[in-house]
C-alpha positions in Angstrom: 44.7 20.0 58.3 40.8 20.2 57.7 39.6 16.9 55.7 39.2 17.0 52.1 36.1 15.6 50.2 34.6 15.1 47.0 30.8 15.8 46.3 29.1 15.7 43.2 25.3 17.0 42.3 23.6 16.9 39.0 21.8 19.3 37.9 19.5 19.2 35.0 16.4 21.0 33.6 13.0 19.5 34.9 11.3 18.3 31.4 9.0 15.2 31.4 10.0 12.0 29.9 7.0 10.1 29.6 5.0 9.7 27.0 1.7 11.4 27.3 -0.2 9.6 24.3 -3.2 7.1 25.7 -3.8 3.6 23.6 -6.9 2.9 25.2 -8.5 -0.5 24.1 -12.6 -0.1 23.8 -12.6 -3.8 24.0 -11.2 -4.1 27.4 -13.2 -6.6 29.9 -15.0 -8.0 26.9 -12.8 -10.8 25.5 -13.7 -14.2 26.0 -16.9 -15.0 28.0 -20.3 -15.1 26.3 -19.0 -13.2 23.6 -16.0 -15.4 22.5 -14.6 -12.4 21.2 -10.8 -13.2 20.2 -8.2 -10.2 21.8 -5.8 -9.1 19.0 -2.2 -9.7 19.4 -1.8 -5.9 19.1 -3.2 -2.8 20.3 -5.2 -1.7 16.9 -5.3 2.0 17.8 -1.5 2.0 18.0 -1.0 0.8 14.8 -3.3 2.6 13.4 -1.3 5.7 14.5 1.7 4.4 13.4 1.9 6.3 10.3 1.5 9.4 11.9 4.6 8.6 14.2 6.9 7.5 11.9 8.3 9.3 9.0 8.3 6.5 6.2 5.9 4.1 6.9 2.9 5.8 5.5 4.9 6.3 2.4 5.5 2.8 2.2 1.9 2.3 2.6 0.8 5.4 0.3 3.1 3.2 -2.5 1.5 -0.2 -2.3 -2.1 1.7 -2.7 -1.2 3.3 -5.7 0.2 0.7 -7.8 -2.1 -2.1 -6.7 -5.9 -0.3 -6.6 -5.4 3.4 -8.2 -5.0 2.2 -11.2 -8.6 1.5 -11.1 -10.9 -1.6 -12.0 -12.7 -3.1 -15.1 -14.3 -5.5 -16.5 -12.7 -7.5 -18.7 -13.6 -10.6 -20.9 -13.1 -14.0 -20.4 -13.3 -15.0 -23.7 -11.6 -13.9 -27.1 -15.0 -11.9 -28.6 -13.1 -11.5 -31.3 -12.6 -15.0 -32.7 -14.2 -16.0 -35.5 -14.7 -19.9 -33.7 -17.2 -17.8 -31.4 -20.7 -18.0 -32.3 -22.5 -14.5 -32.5 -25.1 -15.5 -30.2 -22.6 -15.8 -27.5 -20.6 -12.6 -28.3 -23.7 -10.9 -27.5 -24.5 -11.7 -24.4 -20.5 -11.5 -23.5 -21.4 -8.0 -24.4 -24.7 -7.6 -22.1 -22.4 -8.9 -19.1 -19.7 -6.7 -19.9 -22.4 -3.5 -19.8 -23.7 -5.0 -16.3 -20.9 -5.5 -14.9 -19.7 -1.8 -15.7 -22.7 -0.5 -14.1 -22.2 -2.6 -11.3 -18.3 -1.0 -10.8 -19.8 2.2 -10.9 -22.8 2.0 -8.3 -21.0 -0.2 -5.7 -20.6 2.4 -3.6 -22.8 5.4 -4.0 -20.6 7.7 -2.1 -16.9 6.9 -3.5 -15.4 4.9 -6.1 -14.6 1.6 -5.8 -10.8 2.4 -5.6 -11.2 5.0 -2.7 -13.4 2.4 -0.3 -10.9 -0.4 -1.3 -8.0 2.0 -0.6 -9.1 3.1 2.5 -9.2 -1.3 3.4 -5.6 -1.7 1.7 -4.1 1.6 4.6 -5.9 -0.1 7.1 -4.5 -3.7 5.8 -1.0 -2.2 5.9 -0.8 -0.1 9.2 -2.7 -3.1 11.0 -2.5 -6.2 9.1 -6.0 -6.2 8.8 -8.7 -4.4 6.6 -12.6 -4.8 6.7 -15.2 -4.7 3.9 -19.2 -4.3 4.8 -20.9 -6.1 1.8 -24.2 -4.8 1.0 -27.0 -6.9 -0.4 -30.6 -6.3 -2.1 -33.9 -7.7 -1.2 -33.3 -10.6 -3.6 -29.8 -11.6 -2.0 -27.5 -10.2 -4.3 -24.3 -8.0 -3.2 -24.6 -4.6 -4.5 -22.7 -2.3 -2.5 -19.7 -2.1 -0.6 -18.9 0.0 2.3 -14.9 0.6 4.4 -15.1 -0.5 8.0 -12.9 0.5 10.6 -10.3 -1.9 11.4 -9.2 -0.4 14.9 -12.6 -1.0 16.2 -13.5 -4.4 14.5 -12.8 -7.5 16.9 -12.7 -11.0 15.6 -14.6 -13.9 17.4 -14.3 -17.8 17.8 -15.8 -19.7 14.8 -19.1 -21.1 14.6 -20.8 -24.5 14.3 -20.9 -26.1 11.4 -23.4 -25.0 8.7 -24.3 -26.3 5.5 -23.7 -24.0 2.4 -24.0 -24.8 -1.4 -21.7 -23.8 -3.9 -21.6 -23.6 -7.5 -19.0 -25.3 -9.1 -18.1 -26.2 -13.0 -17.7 -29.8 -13.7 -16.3 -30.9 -17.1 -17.5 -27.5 -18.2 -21.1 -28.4 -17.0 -22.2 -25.9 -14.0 -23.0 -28.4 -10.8 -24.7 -27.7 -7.4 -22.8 -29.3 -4.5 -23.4 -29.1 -0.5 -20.0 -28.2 2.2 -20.0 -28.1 5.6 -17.9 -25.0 6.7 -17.2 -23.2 10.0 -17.7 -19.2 9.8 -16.3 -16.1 12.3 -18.9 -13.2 13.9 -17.2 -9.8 13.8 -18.5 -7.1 16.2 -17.9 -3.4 15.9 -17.8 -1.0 19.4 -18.2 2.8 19.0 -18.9 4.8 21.4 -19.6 1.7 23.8 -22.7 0.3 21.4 -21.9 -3.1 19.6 -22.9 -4.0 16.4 -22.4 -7.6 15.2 -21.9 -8.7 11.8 -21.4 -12.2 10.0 -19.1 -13.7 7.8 -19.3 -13.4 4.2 -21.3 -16.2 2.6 -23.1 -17.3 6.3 -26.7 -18.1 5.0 -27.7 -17.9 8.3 -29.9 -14.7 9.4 -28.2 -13.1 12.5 -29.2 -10.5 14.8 -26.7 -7.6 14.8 -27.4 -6.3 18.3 -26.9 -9.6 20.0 -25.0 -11.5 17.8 -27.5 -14.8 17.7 -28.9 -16.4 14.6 -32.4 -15.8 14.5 -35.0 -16.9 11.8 -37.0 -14.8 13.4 -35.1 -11.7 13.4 -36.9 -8.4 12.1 -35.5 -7.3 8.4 -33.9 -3.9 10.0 -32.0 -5.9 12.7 -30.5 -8.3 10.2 -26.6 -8.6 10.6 -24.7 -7.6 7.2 -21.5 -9.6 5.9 -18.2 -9.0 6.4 -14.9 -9.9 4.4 -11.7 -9.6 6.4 -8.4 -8.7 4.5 -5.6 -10.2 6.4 -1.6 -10.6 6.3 -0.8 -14.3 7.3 -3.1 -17.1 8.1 -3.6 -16.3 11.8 -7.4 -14.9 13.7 -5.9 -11.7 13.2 -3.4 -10.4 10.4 -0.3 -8.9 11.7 1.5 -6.4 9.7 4.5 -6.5 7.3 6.7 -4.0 9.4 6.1 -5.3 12.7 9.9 -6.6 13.2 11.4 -3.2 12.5 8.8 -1.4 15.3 11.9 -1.2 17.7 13.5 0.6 15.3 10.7 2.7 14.1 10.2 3.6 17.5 14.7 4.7 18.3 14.3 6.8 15.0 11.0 8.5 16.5 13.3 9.0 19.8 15.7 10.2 17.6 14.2 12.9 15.7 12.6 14.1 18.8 16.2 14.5 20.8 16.7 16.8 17.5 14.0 18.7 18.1 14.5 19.6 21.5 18.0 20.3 20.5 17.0 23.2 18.2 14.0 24.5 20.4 16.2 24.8 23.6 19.5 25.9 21.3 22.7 24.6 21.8 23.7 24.4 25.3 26.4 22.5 25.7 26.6 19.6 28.5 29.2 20.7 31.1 30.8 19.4 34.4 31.5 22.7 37.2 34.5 21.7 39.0 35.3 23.6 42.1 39.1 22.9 43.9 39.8 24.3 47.2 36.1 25.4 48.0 32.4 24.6 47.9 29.2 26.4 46.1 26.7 27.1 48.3 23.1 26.3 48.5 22.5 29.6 46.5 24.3 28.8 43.8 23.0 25.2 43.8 19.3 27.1 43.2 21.0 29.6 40.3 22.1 26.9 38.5 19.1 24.8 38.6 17.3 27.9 37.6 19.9 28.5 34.6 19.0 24.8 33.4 14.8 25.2 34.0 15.2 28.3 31.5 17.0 26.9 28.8 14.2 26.7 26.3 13.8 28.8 23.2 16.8 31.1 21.5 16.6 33.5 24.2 18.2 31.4 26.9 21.1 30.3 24.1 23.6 33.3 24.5 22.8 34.1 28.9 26.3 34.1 31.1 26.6 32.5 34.4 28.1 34.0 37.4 29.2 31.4 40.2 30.4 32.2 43.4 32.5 29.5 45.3 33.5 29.8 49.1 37.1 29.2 50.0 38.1 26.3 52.1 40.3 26.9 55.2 43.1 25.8 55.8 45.8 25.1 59.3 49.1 26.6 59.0 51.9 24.2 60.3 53.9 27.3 62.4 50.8 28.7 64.5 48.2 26.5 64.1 46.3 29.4 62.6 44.0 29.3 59.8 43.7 31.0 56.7 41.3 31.2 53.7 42.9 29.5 50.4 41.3 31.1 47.3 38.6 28.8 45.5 39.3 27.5 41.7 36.1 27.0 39.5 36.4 25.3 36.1 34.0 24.3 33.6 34.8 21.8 31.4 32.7 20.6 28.4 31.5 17.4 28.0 30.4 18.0 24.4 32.8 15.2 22.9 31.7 12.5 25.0 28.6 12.4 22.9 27.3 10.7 20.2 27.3 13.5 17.3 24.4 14.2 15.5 25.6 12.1 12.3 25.6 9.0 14.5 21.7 10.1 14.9 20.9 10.4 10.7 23.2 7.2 9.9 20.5 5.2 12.4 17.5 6.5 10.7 18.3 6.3 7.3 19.4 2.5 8.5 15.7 2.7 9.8 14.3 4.1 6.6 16.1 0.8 4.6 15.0 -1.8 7.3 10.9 -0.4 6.6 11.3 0.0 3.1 12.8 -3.8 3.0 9.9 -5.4 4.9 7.9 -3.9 2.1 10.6 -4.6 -0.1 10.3 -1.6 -1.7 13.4 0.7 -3.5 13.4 3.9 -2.3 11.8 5.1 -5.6 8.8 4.3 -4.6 9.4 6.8 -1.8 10.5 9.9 -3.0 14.1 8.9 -2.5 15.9 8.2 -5.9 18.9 11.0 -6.1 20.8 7.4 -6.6 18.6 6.4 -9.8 19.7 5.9 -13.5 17.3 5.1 -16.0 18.5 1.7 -16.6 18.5 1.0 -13.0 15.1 2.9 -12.1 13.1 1.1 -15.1 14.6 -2.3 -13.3 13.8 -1.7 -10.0 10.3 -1.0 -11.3 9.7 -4.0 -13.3 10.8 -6.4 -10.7 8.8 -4.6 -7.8 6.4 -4.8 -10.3 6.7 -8.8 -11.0 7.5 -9.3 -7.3 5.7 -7.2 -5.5 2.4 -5.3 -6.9 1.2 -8.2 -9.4 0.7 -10.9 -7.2 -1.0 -8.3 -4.9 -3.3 -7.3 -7.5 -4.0 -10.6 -8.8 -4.9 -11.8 -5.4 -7.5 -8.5 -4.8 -8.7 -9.5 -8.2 -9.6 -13.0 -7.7 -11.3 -12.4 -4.1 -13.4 -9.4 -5.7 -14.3 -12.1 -8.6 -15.0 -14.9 -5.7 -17.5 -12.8 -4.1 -19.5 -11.3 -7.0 -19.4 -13.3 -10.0 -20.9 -16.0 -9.2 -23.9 -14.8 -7.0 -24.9 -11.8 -10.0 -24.5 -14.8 -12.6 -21.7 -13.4 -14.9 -20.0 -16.3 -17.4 -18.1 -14.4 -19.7 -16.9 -11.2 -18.0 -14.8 -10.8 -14.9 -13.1 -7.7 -12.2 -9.5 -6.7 -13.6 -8.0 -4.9 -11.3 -5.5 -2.3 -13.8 -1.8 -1.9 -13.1 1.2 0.5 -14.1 1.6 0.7 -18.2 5.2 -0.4 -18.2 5.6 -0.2 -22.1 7.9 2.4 -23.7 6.6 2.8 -27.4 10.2 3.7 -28.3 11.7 0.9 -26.8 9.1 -1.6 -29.0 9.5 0.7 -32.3 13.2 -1.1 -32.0 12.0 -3.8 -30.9 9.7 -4.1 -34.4 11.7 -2.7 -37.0 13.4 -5.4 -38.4 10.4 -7.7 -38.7 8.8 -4.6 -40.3 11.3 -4.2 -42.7 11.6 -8.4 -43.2 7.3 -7.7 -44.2 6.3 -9.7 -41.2 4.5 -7.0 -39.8 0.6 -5.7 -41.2 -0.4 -2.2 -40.5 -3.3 -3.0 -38.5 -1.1 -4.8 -36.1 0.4 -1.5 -35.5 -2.4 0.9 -35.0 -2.7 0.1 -30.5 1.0 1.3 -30.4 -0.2 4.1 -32.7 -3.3 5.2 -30.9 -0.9 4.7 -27.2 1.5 7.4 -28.9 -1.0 9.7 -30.4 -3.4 9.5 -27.0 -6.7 9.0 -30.1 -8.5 6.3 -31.0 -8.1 4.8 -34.6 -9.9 2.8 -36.8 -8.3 -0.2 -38.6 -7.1 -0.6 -41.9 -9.5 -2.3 -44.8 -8.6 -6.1 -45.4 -7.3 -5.3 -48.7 -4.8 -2.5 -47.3 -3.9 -4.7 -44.2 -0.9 -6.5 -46.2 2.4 -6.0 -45.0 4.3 -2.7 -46.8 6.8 -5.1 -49.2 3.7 -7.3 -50.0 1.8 -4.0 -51.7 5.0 -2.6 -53.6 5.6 -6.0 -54.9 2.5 -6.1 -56.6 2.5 -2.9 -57.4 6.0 -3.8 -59.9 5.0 -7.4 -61.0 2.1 -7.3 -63.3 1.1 -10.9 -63.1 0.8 -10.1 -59.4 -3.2 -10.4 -59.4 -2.9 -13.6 -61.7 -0.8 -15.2 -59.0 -2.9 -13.4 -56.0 -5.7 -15.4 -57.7 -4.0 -18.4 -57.7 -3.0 -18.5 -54.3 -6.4 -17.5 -52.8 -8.3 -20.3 -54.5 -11.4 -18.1 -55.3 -13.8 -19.8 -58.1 -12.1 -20.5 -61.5 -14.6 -18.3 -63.0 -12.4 -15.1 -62.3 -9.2 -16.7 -63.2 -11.3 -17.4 -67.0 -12.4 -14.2 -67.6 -9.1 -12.7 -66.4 -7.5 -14.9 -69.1 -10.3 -13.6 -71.7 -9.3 -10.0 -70.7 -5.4 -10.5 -71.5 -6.5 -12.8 -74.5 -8.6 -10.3 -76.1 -5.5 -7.6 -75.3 -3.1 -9.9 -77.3 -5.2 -9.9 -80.1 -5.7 -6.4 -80.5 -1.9 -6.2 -80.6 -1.4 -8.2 -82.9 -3.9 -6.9 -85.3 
């Protein structure tokens, strides 16, 4: 009897499987050295693409801009202007600084708003864990402009020497001149293969930006600018909030791109070709393999195969002859031996949750509420809010303050950086009612909720109308109401006297 054997081939289309994207690193061969430039722990080009490649992250990103610098910034008093236990002389110039310091939001950047060029820093912040401002100052040393730098090609390097600096600093309310020692960075910028260098933000020393020296002698044009550098986390470099889930950012990329080539090549379904009692030839080896290269597109989804299988031979027992024993092909699907395509969407919504919890966000803030009540919506809000936005904020706020307030001289005024208007006038009309109808309330305490509701500016109530509702009918009943309104104010007697006249003289007449 001729031997029996089992061979197998697989046959599959030719498609590349490597990735064709390039993360070249323009810094490459320069770290260390001379230079001392400091190699990032990441390749910044690839996060900086990242929010192209994945299909929640910039969203993530897109959130944290929007409620923590579109909102806009102001200035904004430091003290109460309207007190009376503030003298007039210093309300004024309260006043003057507020004015300068509203000019000086609107010219810091002559191109953009502030909120753009700090928006632009914030998406780099977030895709990179590190953002770059370029800080712009006039011939007499003051900052006056701002300008977005590149993070992907900013490199950080070693720190300095020593250098003396002298700060500013209040001292039992009296303003006092002292002298630190402090260590600061060199940043250098590579486009195009030409370095620029730049110095630290609050270096008094001149630099030279093509070398990276300090230089007293360095000619105005090639003086190095300042740089301040946003960072996540306390290292050279920031690294950013969502690099723990990049594995996973990277299997839901794979993923959605197995989906894709599902659709584009249609559904062909993965089969095993079983042949008993024969063999396929070398021809239909190449047919098949030609079937599989021409898969792609709708057109190849509904095409029939014809195989053609040899017979194998086999001795007879009587005569020793042999004869030709008919072939048996098969083709049985392996279709169920795969994972299904819900398996694929149950692992990137778990992806979607894993990003939007390193920026511990609800999936409001992304366009994804179909899950959202009111009640629960207005608290996911206020505690992303509390949690989340605010202490952002209120950490942009104080660094802008840090580096202009005290070198422009401003006392009273200081950046606010605006947030989300989280109050429902509705909500505080309950709220108020019953100390309204208890008389605790006056009008003019009133008219901001009014003016919010009405979207116009009002003016305020007189003194002598700005008494609480029950206070006015009262008086409006009780006669004696201005004799004991009198009373109570301690005005000069000489009123209450010729009030008394007045009702003695009415007597009087009565009587008569």
């Amino acid at each position: 009897m001729a031997e029996q054997t089992v061979r197998a081939r697989v046959i599959k289309a030719s498609v590349s499987e490597e990735s064709k994207q390039i993360y070249e690193d323009d810094f490459a061969g320069a770290y260390g050295g001379q230079g001392e430039i400091i190699e990032p722990p990441y390749n910044m080009q690839e996060l900086k693409l990242m929010g192209d490649y994945s299909s929640i992250l910039q969203q993530c990103i897109d959130a944290y801009k929007t409620n923590i610098i579109e909102f806009g910034i102001e200035p904004d008093f430091k003290i109460d202007i309207n007190s009376e236990e503030i003298k007039d002389e210093l309300k004024e110039s309260a006043r003057n600084e507020w004015r300068r310091l509203d000019e000086f939001i609107r010219y810091l950047n002559l191109d953009e708003s502030p909120e753009v060029i700090l928006g632009h820093i914030l998406d780099d912040k977030e895709k990179t864990g590190n953002g770059y401002m370029e800080i712009i100052r006039n011939t007499l040393g003051q900052p006056v402009g701002i300008e977005y730098v590149d993070a992907q090609h900013m490199r950080v390097c070693k720190k300095t020497d020593y250098t003396d600096v002298k700060y500013t600093i209040l001292e039992n309310g009296e303003k006092k001149e002292e002298t630190r020692s402090k260590q600061f960075r060199r940043f250098v910028q590579k486009i195009d293969g030409k370095k620029v260098y730049f110095k630290e933000y609050g270096d008094p020393r001149i630099m030279n930006m093509s070398n990276g020296k300090f230089d007293e002698n360095t000619p105005d044009n090639l003086r190095a600018n300042e740089i301040v550098h946003f960072k996540i986390g306390s290292g050279t470099y920031g690294k950013p909030r969502w690099i723990g889930t990049l594995i996973s950012l990277y299997g839901a990329r794979k993923a959605e791109e197995l989906n894709l080539m599902y659709f584009k090549n249609g559904r062909h379904i993965p089969a095993a070709v079983t042949v008993s009692n024969g063999k396929l030839d070398d021809d239909s080896y190449e047919k098949l393999q030609e079937y599989m290269n021409d898969l792609e597109g709708t057109d190849g989804a509904h095409k029939f195969l014809l195989l053609e299988a040899m017979g194998a031979a086999e001795e007879t027992a009587v005569h020793g002859e042999e004869k030709l024993v008919p072939a048996k092909v098969e083709i049985k699907s392996l279709a169920e031996i795969l994972q299904q395509d819900a398996l694929f969407l149950e692992y990137d919504e778990n992806t979607r949750k894993k990003i939007r919890s390193a920026f511990r966000l609800p999936p409001l803030y992304t366009g994804e509420a179909q899950e959202f009540s009111r009640a629960t919506a207005d608290t996911a809000r206020k505690v992303t809010e509390e949690q989340v936005f605010q202490p952002e904020r209120k950490g942009l706020a104080r660094v802008l303050n840090t580096l202009f307030l005290e070198p422009l001289g401003f006392s009273y005024v200081k950046l606010a950086v605006k947030g989300a208007d989280f109050h429902d006038p509705v909500e505080i009309s309950k709220v108020l009612d019953p100390f309204i109808q208890a008389g605790a309330v006056a009008p003019n305490d009133l008219r901001p909720l009014l003016e919010k509701v009405l979207g116009a500016k009002l003016d305020p109530f007189p003194d002598e109308y700005n008494v609480p509702l029950q206070v006015l009918m009262r008086e409006a009943n009780d006669p004696l109401s201005g004799l004991l309104n009198i009373q109570k104010s301690g005005n000069d007697r000489t009123e209450l006297v010729n009030l008394l006249k007045d009702m003695r003289d009415v007597l009087e007449g009565i009587q008569s």
